[in-house]
C-alpha positions as CSV (number, residue, x, y, z in Angstrom):
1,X,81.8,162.1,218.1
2,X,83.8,159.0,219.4
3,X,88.0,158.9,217.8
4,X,89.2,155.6,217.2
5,X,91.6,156.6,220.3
6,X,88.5,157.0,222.5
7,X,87.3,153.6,221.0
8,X,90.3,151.8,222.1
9,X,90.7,153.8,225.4
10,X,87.2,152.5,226.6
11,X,86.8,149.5,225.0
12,X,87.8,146.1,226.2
13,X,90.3,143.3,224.9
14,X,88.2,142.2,221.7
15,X,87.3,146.1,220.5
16,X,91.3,147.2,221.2
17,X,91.9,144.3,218.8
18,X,89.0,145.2,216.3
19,X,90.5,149.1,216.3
20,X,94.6,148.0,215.8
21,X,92.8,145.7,212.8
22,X,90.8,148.6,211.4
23,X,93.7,150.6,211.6
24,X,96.2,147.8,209.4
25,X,93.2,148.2,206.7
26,X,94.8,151.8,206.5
27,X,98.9,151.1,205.8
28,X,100.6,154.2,205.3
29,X,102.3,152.8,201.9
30,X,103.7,149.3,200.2
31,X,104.8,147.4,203.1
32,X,102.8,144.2,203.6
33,X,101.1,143.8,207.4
34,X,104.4,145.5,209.0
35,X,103.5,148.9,207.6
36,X,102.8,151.7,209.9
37,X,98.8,152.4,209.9
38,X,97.9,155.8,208.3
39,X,95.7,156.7,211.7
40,X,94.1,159.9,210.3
41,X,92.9,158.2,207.1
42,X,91.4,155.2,209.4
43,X,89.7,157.8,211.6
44,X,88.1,159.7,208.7
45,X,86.8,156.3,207.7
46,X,85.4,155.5,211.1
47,X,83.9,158.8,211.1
48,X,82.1,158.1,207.7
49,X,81.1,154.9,209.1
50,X,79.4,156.8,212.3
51,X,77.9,159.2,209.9
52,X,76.7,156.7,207.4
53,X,74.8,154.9,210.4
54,X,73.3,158.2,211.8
55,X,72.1,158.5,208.4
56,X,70.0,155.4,208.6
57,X,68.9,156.2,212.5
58,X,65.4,157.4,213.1
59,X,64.8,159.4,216.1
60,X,62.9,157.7,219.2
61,X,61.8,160.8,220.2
62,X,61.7,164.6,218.5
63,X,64.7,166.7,218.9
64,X,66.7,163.3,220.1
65,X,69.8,163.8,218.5
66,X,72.4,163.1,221.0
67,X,70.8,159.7,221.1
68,X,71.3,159.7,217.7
69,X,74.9,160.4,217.6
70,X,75.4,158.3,220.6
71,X,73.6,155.3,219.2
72,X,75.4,155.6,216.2
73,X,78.6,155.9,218.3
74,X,77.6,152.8,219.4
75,X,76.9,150.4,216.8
76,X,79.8,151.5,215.1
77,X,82.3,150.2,217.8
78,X,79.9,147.4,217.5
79,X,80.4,146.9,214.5
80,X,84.7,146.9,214.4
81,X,84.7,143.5,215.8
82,X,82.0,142.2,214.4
83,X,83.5,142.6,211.4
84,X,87.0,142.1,212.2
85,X,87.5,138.3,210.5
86,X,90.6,137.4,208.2
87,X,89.0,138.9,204.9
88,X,88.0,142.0,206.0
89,X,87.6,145.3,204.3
90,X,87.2,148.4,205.4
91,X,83.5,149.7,203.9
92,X,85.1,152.7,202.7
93,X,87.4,151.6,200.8
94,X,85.8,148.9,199.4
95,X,82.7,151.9,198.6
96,X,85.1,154.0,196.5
97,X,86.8,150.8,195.0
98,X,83.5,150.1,193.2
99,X,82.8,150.8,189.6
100,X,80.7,153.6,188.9
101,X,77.4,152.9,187.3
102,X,77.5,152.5,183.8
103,X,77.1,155.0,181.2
């Protein structure tokens, strides 16, 4: 499965920029926007985020699931500057931020 390394590695200007921002959603403590990001939790959550979209894929053809991964792989680098605007979140932690269903 694609790292966020890998990400920024291959990708151009706009997806190096998308993966530093993905990783400042993920300081490693209190420190405002200088903080150090916490790279391993960031990765974990890009790797939820590629399994999360595998998840939804469906398989063009039987026993496709390279092109699984790989699409998924895809659309999730896609998806780091697409989403990268000023009030971003990161999906997973917004996910486990929610309230739990009522009792």
């Amino acid at each position: 499965m694609i790292a966020l390394h890998d990400a920024y590695e291959q990708g151009n200007d706009t997806v190096k920029a998308a993966v530093q921002a993905f990783g400042a959603l993920h300081p490693t403590g209190p420190g405002g926007p200088d903080a150090e990001p916490d790279w391993k939790l960031a990765e974990k959550h890009f790797t939820q985020v590629i399994e999360t979209i595998m998840g939804t894929a469906v398989p063009l053809s039987p026993g496709s699931r390279d092109g699984i991964v790989r699409r998924a792989e895809n659309a999730a680098v896609g998806f780091l500057p697409a989403a990268h605007t000023r009030h971003y979140r990161c999906p997973i932690c917004t996910e486990r931020q929610r309230p739990g269903p009522p009792l």
